[in-house]
N, C-alpha and C positions, 0 to 999 in steps of 0.2 A: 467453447468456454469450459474452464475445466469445475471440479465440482471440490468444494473442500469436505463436506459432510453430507448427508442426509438428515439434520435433525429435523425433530418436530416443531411445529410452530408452536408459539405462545397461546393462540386461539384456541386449541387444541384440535384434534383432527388433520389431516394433510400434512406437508413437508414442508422444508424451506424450498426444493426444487418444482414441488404445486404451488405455494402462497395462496396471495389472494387474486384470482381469475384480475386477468389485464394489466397488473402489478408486478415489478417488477421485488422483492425481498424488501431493496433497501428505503420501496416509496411505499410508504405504510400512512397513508393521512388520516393524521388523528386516533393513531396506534401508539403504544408506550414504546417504549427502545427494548427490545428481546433478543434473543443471543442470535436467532434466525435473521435477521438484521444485518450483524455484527458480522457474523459471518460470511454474508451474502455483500457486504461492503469488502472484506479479505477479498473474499472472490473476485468482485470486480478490479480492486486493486490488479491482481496480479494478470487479469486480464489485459486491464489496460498496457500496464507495463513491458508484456510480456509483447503485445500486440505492437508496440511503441506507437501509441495512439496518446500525445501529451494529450491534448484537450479531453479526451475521457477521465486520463489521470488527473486533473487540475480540478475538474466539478466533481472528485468526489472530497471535494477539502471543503469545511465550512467558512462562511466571510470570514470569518475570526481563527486561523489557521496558523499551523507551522511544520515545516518538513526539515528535519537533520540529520545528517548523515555523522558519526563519531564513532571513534573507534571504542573497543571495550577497557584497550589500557587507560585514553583519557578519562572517561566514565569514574573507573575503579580510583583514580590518584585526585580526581575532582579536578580535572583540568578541564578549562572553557572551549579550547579547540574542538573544531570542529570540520570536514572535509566540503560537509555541508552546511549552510545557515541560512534558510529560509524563514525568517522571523514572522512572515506576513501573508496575508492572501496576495497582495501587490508579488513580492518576489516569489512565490508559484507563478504566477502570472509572465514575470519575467525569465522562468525558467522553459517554461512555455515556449517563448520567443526566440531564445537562446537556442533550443536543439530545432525548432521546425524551420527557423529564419537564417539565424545566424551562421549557425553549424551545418547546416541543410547542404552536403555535397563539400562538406571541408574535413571529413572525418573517415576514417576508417571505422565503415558501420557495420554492425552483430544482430544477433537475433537473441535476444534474453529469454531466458527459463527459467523459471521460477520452480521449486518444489518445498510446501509449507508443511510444517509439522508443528502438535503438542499446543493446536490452539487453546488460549487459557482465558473465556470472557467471565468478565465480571461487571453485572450491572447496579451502579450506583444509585440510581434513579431512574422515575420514567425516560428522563429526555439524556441520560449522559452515560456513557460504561467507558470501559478500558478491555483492551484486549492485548496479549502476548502470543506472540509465535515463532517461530523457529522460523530460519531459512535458510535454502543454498540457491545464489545465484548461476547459473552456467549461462555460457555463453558461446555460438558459433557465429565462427566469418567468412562470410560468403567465398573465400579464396582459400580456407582451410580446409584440411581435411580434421573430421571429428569435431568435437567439444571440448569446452575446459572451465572446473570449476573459476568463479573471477570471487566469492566473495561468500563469505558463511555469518552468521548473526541469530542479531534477534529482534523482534517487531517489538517495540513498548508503546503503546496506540492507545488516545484516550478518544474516543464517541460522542458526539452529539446528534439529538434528532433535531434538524433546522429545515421548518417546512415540511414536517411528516415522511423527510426524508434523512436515512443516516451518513454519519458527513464522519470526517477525520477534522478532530478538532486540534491534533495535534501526532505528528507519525514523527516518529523516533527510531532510526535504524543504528542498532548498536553491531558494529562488527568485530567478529573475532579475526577476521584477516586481518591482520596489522597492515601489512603491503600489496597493493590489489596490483596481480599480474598485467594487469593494462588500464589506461584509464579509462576512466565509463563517463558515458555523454545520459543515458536515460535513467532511470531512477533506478533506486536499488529497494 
């Protein structure tokens, strides 16, 4: 698992990589939403992703979720398009279904990398924040030789704590690749 920081806990004392003993950052019961949190849910993010482990990626979305993928020229002209439109915790669900069922042996498959930069949290409330971050996706294929970047962006991510654990109440991947070198089956 990789690490994105060392901060301090909110608690004071220890880190986000000590917490609290048998805990894991993002399961804090009956703790307020803190940036050690936040970041500890990034982390799992790209874990998961990275790992292509949908069902770890999918529980860290709360019931009341959304995942989209858009590029940064739509964004910038206010256009509705979108690569991805996951409006719901149902369709993560069915996204879920789609790479481990559907796709499962129909795909030319990779190994994703993730590398985050210039995380930017901000907490609204005890139970709610936003976070921004940088990203470059790479990607290798099992019959390539090397790496190759597939996709550069940025995370715009609002937080909820649902059940003393922090959840993505809404992940928003803005990319500046207009035209992705291949198409991609896991998250970005």
């Amino acid at each position: 698992m990789s690490r994105i920081l060392n901060a301090p806990t909110a608690a004071g004392g220890g880190t986000a990589e000590e917490g609290i003993p048998g805990q894991r950052d993002t399961e804090r019961a009956g703790m307020a939403l803190d940036r050690a949190a936040v970041v500890a849910l990034v982390d799992r993010y790209v874990e998961a992703v990275d790992g292509r482990d949908m069902r770890a990626w999918a529980d860290l979305f709360a019931q009341e979720a959304s995942y989209v993928v858009v590029s940064r020229e739509n964004v910038e002209r206010g256009l509705p398009l979108a690569l991805v439109m996951d409006h719901s915790r149902d369709r993560i669900e069915d996204r879920v279904t789609s790479v481990t069922k559907v796709w499962a042996g129909h795909i030319n498959d990779y190994w994703p990398r993730h590398m985050i930069s210039n995380l930017d949290v901000n907490i609204d409330t005890p139970s709610s924040g936003g976070v921004r971050a940088n990203f470059a996706l790479f990607v290798t294929e099992p019959d390539e030789i090397g790496s190759r970047l597939l996709a550069v962006g940025r995370y715009e991510d609002q937080v909820t704590l649902e059940g003393g654990v922090a959840r993505f109440s809404s992940k928003k991947v803005v990319l500046d690749t207009t035209v992705l070198p291949r198409y991609f089956v896991y998250p970005i």
